[in-house]
SERO-4910 file (N, C-alpha, C, O; in steps of 0.05 Angstrom, whole numbers):
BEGIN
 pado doro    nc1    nc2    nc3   cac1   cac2   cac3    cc1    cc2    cc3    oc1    oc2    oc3
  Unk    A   -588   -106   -851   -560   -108   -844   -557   -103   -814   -538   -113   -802
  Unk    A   -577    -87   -800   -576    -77   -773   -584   -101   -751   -576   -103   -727
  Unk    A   -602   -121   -768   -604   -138   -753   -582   -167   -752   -581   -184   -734
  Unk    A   -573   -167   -768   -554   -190   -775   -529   -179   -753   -516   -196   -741
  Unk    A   -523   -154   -750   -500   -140   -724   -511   -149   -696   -494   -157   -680
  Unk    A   -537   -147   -690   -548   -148   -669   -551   -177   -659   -550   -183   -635
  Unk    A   -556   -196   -681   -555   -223   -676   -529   -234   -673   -527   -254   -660
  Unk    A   -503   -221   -685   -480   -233   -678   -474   -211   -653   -450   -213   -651
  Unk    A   -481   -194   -634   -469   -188   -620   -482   -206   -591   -469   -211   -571
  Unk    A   -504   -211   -594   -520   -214   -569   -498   -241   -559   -489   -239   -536
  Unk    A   -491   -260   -572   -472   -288   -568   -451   -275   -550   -447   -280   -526
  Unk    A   -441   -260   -562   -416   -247   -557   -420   -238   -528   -400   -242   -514
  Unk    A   -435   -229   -519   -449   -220   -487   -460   -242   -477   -450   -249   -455
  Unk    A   -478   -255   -485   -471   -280   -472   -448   -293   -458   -444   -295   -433
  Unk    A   -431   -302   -482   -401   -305   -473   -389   -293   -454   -373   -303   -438
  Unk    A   -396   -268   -454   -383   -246   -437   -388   -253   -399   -374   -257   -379
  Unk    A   -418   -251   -409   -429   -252   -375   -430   -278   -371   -437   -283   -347
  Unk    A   -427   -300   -385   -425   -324   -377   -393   -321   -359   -392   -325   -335
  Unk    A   -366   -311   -378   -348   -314   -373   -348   -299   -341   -340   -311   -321
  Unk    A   -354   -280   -342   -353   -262   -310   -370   -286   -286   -356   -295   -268
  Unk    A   -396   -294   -288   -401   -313   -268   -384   -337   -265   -386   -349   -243
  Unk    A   -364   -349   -287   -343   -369   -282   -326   -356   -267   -321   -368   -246
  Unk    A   -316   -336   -270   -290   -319   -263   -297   -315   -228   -284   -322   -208
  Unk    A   -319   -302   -230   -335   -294   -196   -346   -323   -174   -353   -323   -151
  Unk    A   -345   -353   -200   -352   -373   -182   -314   -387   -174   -306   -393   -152
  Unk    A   -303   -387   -193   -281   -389   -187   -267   -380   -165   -257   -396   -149
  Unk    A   -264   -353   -163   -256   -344   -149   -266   -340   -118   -252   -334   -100
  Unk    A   -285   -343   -118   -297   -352    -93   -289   -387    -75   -285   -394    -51
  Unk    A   -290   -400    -98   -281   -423    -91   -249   -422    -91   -238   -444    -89
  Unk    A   -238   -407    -92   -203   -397    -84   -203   -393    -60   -190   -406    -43
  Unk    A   -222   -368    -57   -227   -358    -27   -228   -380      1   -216   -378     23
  Unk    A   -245   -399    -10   -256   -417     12   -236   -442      7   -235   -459     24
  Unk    A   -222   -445    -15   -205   -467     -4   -180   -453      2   -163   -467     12
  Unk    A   -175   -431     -2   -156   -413     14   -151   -410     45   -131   -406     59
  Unk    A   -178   -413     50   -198   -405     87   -188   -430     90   -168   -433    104
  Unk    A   -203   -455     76   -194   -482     92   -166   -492     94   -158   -508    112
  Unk    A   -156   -484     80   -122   -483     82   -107   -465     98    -82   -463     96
  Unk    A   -119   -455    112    -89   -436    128    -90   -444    150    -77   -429    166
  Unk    A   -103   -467    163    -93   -486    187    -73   -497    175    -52   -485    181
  Unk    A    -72   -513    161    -55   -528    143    -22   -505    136      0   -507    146
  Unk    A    -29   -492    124     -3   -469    115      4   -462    145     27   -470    153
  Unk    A    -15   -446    167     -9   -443    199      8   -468    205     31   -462    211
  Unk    A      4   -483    205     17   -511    222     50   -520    207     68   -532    217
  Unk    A     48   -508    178     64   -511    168     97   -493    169    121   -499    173
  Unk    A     81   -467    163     99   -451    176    111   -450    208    132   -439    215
  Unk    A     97   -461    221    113   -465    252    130   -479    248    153   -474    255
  Unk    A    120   -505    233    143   -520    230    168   -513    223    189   -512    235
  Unk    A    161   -508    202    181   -489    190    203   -469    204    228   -469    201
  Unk    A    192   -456    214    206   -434    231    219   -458    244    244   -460    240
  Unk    A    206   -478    261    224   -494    291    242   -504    275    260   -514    287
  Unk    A    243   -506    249    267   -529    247    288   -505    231    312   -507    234
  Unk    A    281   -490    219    303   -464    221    318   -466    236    340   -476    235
  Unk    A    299   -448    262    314   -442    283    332   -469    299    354   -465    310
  Unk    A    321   -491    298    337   -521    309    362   -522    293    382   -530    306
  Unk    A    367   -515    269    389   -512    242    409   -495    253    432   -504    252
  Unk    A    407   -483    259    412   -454    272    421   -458    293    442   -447    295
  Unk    A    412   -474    319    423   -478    340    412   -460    361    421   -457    384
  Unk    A    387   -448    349    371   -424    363    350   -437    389    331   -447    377
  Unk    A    349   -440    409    328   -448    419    309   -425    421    315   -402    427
  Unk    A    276   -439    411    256   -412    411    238   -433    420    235   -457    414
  Unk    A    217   -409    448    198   -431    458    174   -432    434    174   -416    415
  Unk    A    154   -452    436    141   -455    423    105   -429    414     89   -428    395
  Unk    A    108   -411    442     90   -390    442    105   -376    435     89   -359    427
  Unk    A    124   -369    430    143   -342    413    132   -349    381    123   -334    363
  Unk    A    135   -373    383    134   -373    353    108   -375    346    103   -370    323
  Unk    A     90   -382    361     68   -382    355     53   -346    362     29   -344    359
  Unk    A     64   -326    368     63   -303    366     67   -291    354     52   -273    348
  Unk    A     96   -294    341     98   -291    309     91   -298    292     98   -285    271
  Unk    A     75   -320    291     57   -325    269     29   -314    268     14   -312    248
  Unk    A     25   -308    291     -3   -282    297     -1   -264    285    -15   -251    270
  Unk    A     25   -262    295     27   -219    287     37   -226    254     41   -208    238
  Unk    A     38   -242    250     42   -247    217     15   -242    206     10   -220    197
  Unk    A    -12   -272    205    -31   -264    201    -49   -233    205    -69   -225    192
  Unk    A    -35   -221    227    -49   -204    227    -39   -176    217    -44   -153    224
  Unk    A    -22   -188    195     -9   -160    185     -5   -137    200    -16   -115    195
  Unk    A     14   -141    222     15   -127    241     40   -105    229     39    -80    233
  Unk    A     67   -123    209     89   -106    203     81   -101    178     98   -102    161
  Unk    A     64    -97    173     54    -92    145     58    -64    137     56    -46    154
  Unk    A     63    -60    117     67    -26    114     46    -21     99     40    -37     81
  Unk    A     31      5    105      3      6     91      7     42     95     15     53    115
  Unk    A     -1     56     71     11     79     62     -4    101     76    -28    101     70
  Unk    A      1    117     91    -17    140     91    -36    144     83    -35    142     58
  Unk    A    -61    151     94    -83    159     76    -89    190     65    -94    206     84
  Unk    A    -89    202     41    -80    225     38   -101    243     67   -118    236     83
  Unk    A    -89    265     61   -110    289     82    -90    314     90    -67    307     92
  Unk    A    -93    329     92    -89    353    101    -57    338    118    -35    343    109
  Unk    A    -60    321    142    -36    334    153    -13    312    140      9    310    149
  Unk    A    -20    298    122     -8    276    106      8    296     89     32    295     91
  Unk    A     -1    312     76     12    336     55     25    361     73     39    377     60
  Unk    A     23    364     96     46    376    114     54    355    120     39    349    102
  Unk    A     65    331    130     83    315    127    100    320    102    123    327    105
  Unk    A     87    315     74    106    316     54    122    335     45    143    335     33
  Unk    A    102    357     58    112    388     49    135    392     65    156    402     57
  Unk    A    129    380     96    159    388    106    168    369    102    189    375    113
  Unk    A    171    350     95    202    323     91    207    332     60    221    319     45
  Unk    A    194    355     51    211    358     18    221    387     29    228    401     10
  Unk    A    223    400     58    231    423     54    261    431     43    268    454     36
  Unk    A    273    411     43    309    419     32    304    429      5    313    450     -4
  Unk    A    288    413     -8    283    424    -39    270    448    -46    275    459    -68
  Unk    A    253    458    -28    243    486    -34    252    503    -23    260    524    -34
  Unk    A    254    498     10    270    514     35    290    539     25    283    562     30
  Unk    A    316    534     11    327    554      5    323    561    -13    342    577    -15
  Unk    A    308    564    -40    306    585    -53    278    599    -42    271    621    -51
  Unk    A    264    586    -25    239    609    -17    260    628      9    263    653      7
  Unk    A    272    613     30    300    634     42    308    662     23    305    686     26
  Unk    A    320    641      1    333    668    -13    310    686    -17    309    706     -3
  Unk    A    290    682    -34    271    701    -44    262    722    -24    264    747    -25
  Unk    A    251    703     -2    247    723     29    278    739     39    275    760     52
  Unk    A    291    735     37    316    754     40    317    773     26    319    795     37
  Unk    A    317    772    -12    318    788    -21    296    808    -21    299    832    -27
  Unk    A    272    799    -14    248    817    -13    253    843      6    248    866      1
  Unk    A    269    828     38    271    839     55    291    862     52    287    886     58
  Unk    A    323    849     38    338    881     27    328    897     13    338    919     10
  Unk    A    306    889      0    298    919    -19    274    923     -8    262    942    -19
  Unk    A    260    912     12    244    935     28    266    948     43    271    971     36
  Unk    A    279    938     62    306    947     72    315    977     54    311    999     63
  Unk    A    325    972     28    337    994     15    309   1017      5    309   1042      5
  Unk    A    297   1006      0    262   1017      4    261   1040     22    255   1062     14
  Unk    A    265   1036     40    264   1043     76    279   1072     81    271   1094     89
  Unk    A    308   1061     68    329   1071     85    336   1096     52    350   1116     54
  Unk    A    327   1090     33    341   1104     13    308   1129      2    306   1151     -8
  Unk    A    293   1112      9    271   1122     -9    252   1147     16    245   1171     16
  Unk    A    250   1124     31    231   1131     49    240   1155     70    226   1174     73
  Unk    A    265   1152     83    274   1169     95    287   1189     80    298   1208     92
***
């Protein structure tokens, strides 16, 4: 019986890793007609933008726009998150201080009147 499991699983892995080298050749061939295409999409989008802005009544020279399509490719306004670390979590710690700020206030206040009454009642 142990071997009749073993002969229907081995297909099944086959299938498997066949399916992952389609998936990994595929996708490679995305990559590179992706690469050969963004002259094509580049050239497109200028266009694009010039006849916007012509719609519009905007005059824009043609290196403006071709600068903005730089700082496009190069994910220049891209928002890309903090990388955690030490002063990333003092960042957070203080932009969340409203939320902790006054009840650690209060606590340190009250600590301070009853050393205060501590002081003045006990001690002296």
């Amino acid at each position: 019986m142990a071997a009749t499991t073993t002969k229907e699983a081995a297909p099944l892995d086959d299938v498997m890793l066949a399916m992952d080298i389609v998936d990994t050749l595929r996708h490679r061939e995305l990559v590179v007609e992706r690469e050969l295409a963004s002259d094509e999409r580049r050239a497109d989008l200028v266009a694009r933008l010039k006849s916007l802005y012509a719609a519009q009544g905007i005059e824009v020279p043609d290196r403006v726009i071709e600068q903005g399509v730089d700082a496009l490719e190069q994910n220049r306004f891209a928002y890309s998150p903090a990388k955690p670390g030490f002063g990333t979590s003092l960042a957070r710690l203080y932009v969340s201080r409203a939320r902790w700020g006054k009840p650690l206030l209060g606590v340190l206040g009250l600590a301070a009147a009853v050393f205060a009454a501590w002081q003045l009642l006990v001690v002296q």
